[in-house]
C-alpha positions as CSV (number, residue, x, y, z in Angstrom):
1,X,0.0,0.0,0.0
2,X,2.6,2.5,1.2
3,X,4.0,1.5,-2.7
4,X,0.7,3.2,-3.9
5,X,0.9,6.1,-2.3
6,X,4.6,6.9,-3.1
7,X,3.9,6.0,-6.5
8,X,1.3,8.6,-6.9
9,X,3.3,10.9,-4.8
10,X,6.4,10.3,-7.5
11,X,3.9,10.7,-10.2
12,X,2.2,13.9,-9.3
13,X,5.9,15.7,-7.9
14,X,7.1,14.1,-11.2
15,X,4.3,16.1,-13.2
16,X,4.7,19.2,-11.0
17,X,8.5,18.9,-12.3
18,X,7.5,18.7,-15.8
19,X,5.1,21.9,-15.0
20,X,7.8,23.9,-14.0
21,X,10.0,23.4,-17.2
22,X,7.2,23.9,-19.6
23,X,3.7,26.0,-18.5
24,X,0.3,24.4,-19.3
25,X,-1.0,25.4,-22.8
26,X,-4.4,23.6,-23.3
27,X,-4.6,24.4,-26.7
28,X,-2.2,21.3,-27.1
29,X,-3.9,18.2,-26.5
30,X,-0.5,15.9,-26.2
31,X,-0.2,13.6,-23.1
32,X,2.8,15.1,-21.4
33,X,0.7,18.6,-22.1
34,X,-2.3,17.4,-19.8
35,X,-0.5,15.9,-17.4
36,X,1.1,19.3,-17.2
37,X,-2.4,21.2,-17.2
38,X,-3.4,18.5,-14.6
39,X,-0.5,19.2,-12.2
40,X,-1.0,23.1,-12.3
41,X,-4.8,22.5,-11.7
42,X,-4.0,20.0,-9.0
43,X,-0.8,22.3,-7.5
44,X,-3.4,25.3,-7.4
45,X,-6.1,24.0,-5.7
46,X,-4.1,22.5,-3.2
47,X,-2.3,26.0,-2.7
48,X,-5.8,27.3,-2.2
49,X,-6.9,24.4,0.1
50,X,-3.8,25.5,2.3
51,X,-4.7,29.3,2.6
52,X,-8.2,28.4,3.4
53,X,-7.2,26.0,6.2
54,X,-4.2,28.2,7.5
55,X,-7.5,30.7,8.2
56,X,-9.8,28.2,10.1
57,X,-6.8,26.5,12.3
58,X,-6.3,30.1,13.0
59,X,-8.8,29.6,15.4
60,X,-8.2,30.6,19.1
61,X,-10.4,27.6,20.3
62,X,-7.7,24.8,21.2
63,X,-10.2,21.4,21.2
64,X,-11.6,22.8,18.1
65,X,-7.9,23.3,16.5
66,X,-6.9,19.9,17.3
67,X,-10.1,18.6,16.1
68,X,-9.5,20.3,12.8
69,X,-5.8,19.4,12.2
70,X,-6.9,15.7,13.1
71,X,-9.7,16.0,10.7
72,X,-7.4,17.4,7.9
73,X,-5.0,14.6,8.5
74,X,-7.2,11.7,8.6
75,X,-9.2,13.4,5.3
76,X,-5.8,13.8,3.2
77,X,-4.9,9.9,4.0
78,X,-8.6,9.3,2.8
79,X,-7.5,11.6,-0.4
80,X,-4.5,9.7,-1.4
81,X,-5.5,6.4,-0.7
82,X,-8.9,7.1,-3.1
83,X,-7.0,8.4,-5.9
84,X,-4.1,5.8,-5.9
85,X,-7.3,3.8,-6.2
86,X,-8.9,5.3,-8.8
87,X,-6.1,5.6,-10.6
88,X,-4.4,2.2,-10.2
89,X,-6.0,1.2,-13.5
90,X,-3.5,3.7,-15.6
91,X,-0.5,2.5,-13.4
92,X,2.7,2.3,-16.0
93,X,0.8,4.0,-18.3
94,X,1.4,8.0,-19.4
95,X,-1.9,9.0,-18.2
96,X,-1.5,7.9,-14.6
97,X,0.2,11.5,-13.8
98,X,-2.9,13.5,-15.2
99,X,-5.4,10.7,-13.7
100,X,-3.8,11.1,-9.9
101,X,-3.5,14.7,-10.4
102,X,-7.7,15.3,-11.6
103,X,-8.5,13.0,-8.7
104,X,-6.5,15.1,-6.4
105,X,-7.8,18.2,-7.9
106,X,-11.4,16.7,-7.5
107,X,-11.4,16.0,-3.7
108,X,-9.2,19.3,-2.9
109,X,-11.7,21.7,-4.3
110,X,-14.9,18.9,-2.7
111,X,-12.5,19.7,0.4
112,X,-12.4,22.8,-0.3
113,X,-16.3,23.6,-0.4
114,X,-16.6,21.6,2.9
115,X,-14.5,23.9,4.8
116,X,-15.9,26.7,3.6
117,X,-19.0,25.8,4.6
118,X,-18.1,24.7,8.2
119,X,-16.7,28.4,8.1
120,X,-19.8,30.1,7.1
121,X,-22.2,27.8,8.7
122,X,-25.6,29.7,10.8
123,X,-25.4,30.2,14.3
124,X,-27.8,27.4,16.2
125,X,-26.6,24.8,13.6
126,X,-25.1,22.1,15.7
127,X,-24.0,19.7,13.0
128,X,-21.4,22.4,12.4
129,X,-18.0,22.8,13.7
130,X,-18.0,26.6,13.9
131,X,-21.6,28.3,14.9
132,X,-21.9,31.6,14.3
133,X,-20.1,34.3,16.5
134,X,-20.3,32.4,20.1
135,X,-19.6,29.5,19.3
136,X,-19.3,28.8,23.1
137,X,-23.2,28.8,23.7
138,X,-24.8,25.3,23.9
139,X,-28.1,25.1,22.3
């Protein structure tokens, strides 16, 4: 398993390499070119993913903090584990970079939306993490 995920980890830091020598240009619909466009997709939603959870860990609430970070941790073994999955089909192949990386991309931005919603959720809503202003109230 951990073969997977270092595989896919190779593959994407592999395609994020490539990126750097040559920008995306998706009027070119070659291989190496998408997985280039896939890594750049993939590298900036996870740049976003990491400003947006840099602002909720921010939080001065400790057990809610450590609830996060453990959250975020078990969620981005859930992410690579997934998308080695999904992707184990293409393994060897020169589509596996782009297929890791548009799986990644996928559940970043799904990951994405959920904490932005657990940000912006209505005060009184106990299913969510951060309620409103006091979020020290019990309903």
């Amino acid at each position: 398993m951990r073969r997977i995920f270092l595989f896919a980890g190779l593959a994407v830091l592999a395609a994020g390499a490539a990126a750097r020598a040559q920008e995306c240009d998706r009027s070119d619909d070659s291989q190496q070119m998408m997985n280039i466009c896939a890594g750049e997709d993939y590298q900036a939603a996870d740049a976003r993913l990491n400003k947006d959870y840099q602002d909720l860990i921010g939080s001065d609430d400790a057990d809610a903090k450590r609830l996060l970070q453990a959250a975020q941790r078990a969620w981005i073994a859930f992410r690579d584990a997934e998308c080695a999955h999904t992707a184990a089909a293409s393994q060897g192949g020169s589509i596996h970079a782009m297929a890791v990386s548009q799986c990644l991309t996928r559940l970043t931005n799904d990951r994405i939306k959920q904490l932005a919603a657990s940000a912006n959720c209505e005060e009184g809503d106990v299913s969510c993490a951060s309620p409103g202003e006091d979020s020290d109230e019990v309903q």
